[in-house]
N, C-alpha and C positions, 0 to 999 in steps of 0.2 A: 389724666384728669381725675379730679377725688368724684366719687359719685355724688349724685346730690342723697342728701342724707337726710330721712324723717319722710320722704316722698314716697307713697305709696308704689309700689310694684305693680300695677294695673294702668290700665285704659280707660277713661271715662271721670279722669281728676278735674275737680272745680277748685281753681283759684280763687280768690276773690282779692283785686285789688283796690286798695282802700284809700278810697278820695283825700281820707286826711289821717297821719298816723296819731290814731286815740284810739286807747284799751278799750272805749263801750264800742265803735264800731266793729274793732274787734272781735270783744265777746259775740254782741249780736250775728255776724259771720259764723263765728265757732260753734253757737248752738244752733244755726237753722242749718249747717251744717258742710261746710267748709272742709276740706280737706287741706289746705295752704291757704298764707296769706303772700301780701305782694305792698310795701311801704318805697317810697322815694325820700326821696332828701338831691339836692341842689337842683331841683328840676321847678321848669313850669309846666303845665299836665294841662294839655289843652283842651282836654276833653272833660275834666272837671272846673278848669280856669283856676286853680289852686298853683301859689308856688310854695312851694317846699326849699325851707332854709338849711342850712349847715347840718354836720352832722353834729356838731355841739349846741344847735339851737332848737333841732327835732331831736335829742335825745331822750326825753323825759318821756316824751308820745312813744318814741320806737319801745324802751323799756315795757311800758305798758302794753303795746299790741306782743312784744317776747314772753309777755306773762300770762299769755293765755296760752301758751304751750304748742300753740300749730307750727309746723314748719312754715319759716316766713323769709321769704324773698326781700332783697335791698337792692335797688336802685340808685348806684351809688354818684349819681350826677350824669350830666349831658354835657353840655358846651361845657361844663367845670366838674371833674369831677373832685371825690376824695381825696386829698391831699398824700401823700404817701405816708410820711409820720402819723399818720391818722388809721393806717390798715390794723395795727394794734388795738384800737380802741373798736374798730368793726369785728373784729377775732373774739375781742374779749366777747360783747353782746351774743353773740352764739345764731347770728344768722345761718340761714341755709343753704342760700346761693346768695350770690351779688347775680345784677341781670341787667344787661345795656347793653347800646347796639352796637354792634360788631365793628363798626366806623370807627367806636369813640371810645371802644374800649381799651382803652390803654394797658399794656403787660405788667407792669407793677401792681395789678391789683390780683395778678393771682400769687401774689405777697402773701396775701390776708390768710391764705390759706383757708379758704372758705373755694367752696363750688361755683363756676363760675357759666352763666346760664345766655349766654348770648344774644344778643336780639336782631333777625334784618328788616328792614324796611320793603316797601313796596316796589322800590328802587336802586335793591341791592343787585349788586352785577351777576349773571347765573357762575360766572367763573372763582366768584365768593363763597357762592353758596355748595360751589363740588370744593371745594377747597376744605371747606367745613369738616366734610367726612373723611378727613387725614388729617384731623387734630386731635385732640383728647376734649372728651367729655360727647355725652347722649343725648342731651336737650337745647333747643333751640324756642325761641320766643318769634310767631312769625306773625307779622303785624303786615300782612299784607297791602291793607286798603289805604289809597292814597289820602291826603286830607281832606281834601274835595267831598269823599264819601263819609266822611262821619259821623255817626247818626242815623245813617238811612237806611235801608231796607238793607239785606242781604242780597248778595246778587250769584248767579253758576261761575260768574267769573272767580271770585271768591275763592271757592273751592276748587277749581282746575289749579290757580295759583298757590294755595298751599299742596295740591297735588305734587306741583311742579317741583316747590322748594322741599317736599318731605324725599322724594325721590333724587333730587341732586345732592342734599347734603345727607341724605342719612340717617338723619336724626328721630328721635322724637319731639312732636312740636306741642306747644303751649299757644295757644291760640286766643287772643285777646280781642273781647267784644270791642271792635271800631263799630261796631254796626250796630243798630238797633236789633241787635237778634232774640228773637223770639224764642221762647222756650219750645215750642212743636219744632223748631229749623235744626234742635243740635243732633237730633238723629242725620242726617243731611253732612253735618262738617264731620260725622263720626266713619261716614261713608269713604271718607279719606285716609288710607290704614295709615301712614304716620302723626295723625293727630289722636296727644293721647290726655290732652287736659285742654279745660275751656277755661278762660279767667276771665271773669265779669269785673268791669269797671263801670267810673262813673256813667257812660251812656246808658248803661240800663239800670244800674243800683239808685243811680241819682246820690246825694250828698249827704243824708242824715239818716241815722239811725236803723227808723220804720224801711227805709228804705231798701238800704243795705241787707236786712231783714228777709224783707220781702222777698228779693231779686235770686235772695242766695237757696233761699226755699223751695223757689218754683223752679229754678236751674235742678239745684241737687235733686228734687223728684224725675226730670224729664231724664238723666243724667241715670237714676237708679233705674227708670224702667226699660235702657239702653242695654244696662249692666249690671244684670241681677248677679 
């Protein structure tokens, strides 16, 4: 597997994935201080309620959030992904991983020749998840929490189950706010030695600007006094 490239070599990475791919939510991310970003395209994202169109109809946006120079993540569809004649034109843009879930990831896309970052579900089989650690590649995106929970409080269940999934696959995990999580609680998900980046989404950035701003601010400080 090519490593992911541009990603920092430490524990304690803040993603931030961005409700809609525009250069200012971008910047705002990049200067409160962002380590990676994280864009879609053919998805509906239900936790922002945004759908995200093509990759020739989000290109203009993705361009823009590529010009602020963060390593940034693509999401290259769900139920429909990127078309194969299309992995060219994701190569060219100079992403840093593609990232979807393990189900729906189809083999043609590590075509693109681009790092390719995995995702499971809450309801991914554990015989999946030992399977992982006899593939290529380091990173896993572990989205544990059912639907049901998103939004709400963070629970110890939480963390036993990315326990679970950092110990059967091996990996290093990316751990995405389904939760309302608090900036005091990431000491807590850090207590789990295979989680080594947190990526804030719409549940707690919320959708605009200030927002994004905000969320990515008071993460990166909780995050720096984890990992001086």
């Amino acid at each position: 597997g090519v490593p992911v490239s541009g990603l920092p070599d430490r524990r304690g990475l803040l993603v931030v994935s961005l409700p809609r791919n525009d250069g200012s939510l971008a910047r705002a991310a990049r200067e409160a201080g962002a380590d990676a970003l994280k864009t879609h395209v053919l998805v509906h994202h239900r936790a922002s309620g945004t759908r995200f169109g093509s990759l020739q109809e989000e290109r203009r946006g993705l361009e823009d959030v590529l010009a602020t120079g963060l390593p940034t993540g693509l999401v290259p569809g769900e139920e429909e992904l990127v078309p194969p004649e299309e992995l060219g034109t994701l190569g060219a843009l100079g992403f840093a991983f593609l990232d979807t879930y393990v189900d729906r990831l189809a083999l043609y896309l590590y075509g693109a020749g681009i790092p390719v970052v995995p995702a499971c579900r809450h309801d991914t089989p554990p015989d999946v998840l030992e399977g992982l650690a006899a593939l290529p590649g380091e990173w896993l995106e572990a989205a544990v929490v059912p639907p049901e929970g998103y939004g709400r409080p963070a629970t110890l269940a939480d963390l036993a189950g990315l326990a679970a999934v950092a110990r059967r696959s091996r990996r290093r995990l990316i751990v995405p706010t389904q939760r309302a999580v608090r900036p005091e609680e990431v000491g807590w998900y850090f207590e789990v030695e295979g989680v080594w980046a947190l990526m804030i989404g719409a549940v707690v950035t919320g959708l605009d600007e200030r927002g994004v701003a905000r969320a990515t601010e008071v993460f990166r400080r909780a995050l720096d006094r984890l990992f001086r």
